[in-house]
N, C-alpha and C positions, 0 to 999 in steps of 0.2 A: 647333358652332362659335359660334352668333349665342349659345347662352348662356352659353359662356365668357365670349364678348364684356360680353354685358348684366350680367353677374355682375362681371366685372374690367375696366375699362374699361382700364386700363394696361396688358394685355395687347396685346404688337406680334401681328401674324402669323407669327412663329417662334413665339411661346411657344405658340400655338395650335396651331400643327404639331403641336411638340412633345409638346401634351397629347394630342392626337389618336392622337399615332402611338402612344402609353404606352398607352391605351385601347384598341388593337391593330386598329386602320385604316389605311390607306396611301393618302397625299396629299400632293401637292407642295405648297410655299411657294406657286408663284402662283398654285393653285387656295384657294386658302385667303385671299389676297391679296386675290386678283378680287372670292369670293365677302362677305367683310365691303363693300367697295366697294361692290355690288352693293344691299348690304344698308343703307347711309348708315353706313358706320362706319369711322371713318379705321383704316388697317390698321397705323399707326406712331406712337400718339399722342405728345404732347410730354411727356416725364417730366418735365421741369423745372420743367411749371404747376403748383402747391399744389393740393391736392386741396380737391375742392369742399365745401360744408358739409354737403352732403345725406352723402359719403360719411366727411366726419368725423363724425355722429353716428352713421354704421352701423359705423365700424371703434371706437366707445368706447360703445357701446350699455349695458352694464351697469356702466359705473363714469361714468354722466354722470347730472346731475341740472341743476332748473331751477328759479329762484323768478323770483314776481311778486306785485304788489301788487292787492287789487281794493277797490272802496269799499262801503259798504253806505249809505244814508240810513233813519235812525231817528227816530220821532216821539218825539221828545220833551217834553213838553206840547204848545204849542201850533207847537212849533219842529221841523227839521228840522235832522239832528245828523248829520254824513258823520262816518263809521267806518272805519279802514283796515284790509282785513287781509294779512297778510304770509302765505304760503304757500311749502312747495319740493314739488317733485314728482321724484318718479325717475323715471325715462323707460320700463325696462324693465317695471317691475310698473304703475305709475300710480300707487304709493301716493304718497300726500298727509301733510304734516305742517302744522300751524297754528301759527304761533306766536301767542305771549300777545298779547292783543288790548288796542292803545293806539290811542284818538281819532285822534292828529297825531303820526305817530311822528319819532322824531328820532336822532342820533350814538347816544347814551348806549344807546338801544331797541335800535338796528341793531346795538350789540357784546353786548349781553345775548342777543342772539337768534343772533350766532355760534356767543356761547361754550355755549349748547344745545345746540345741531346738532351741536357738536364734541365735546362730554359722551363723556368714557373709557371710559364703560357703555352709554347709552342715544342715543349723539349718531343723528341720521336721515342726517349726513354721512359716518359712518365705511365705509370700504371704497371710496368715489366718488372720482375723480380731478376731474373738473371741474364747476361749478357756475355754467350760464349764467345771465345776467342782462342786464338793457339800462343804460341810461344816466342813472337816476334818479338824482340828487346824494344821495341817502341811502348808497347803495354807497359813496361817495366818503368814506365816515366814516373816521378814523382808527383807525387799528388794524384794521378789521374786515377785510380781508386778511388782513394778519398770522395771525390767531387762524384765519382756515380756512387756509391756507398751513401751519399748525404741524402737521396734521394731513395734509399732501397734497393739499391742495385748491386748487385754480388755478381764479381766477376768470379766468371768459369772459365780456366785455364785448361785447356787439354792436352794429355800426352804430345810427347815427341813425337813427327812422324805420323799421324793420323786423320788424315784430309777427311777419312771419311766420317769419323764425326762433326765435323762442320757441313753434312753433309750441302744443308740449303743455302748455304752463303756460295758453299764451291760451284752448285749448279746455275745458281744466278750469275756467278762468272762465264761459266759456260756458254747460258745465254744469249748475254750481251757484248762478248766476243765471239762467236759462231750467229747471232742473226743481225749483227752491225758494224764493230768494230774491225773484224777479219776483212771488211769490202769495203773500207773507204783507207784513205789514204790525207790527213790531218799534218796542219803545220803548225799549230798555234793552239796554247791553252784557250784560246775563246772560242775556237774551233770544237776543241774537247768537250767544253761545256755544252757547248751549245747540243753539242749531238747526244751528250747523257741525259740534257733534257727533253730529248726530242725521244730518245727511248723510254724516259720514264711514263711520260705520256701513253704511248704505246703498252708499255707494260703493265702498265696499273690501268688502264678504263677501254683499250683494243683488244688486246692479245690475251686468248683462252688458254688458262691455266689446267692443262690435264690433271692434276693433284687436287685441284678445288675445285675443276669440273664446271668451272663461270669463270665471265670477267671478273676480277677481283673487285675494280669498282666502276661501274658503269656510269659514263656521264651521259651518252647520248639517249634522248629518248626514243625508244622504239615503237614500231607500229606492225605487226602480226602481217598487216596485208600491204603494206609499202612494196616499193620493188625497191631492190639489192643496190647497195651502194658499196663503193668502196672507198676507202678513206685512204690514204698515202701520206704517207714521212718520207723527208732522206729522199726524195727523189725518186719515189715508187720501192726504195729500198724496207720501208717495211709499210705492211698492206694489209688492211682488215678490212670485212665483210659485214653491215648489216642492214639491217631495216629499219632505215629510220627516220621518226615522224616528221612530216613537212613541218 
């Protein structure tokens, strides 16, 4: 009963019965009743509250995605040059998509970088219902709704102030600044590129995702009884372990 409960919050103590008695046990309503009570769990919750955010991303888990922006600072002679880069992430795999990389982006960037994502072949949007994002005035661009809207796509605006419902866009920055970015030292947007593609690499088909508990998407073929390899990026800066087929 407590993990009907923990599983379905909106579950009253009849539907709980109910489940119970289908499973082929036999139990009153107020033993059922008592027992959530007992347990801190209201036995008649209010249907009428909107459900909460944690169980809107679990009931749209594979048609949800999320961007954000991260900066990078580049030496530039004797100057330092902030870089913006623009990312979305889907929530279910963790893949990552980059968009084209502008200094100081703006309107004209933010609808170029739509009509991408939206691409009739290749878009990183197609199949996704929503695409959160926070309150940076760049979203506010014109049109740039529209053009994900044409496809299905409903943006999700979040509160002011709330990094942590973005939760997995903030941690992918974390990331990718804490296992790359923090240790090198970059002069040149090709420079930039080069090394977000040298992490995405590493991120998507090397690097164990403790939340999915596997590679996300495995290129290498493996072999159970090979010996241990290691594979390197960046100059041994990022290092993965496995076994794999001659």
């Amino acid at each position: 009963m407590i993990r009907f409960k923990e599983e379905n919050p909106r579950y009253g103590y009849q539907k709980i019965r109910d489940q119970v008695i289908y499973l082929g046990y036999t139990i009153s309503k107020s033993s059922v009743k008592n027992i959530l009570i007992q347990n801190g769990y209201d036995p008649e919750p209010d249907l009428t509250v909107r459900s909460t955010w944690h169980e809107f991303i679990k009931s749209h888990w594979d048609v949800l995605a999320a961007c954000d922006f991260f900066t990078i600072e580049l030496l530039v002679g004797r100057k330092l040059v902030r870089c913006t880069v623009f990312f979305v992430i889907e929530l279910a795999t963790r893949k990552v998509f980059y968009a084209p990389i502008k200094l100081q982006p703006d309107g004209p960037y933010m609808k170029q970088v739509a009509k991408i994502l939206t691409d009739s072949e290749s878009g990183f949007l197609h199949g996704k219902r929503y695409l959160i994002h926070d309150r940076d005035p760049l979203y506010r661009t014109d049109g740039l709704h529209g053009i994900l809207k044409s496809i299905g796509v409903k943006p999700v605006r979040l509160p002011a102030r709330s990094p942590d419902l973005n939760c997995y866009a903030e941690r992918f920055v974390k990331s990718v600044k804490s296992e790359c970015m923090d240790h090198l030292v970059l002069s040149s947007v090709r420079q930039l590129k080069y090394v977000l593609e040298q992490f995405a690499l590493y991120y998507h088909h090397e690097r164990i995702h403790q939340t999915l508990d596997r590679i996300i998407e495995p290129k290498h073929i493996l072999d159970d009884k090979a010996e241990i390899t290691c594979i390197e990026r960046l100059g041994g800066l990022l290092k993965s372990y496995h076994r794999l087929a001659a």
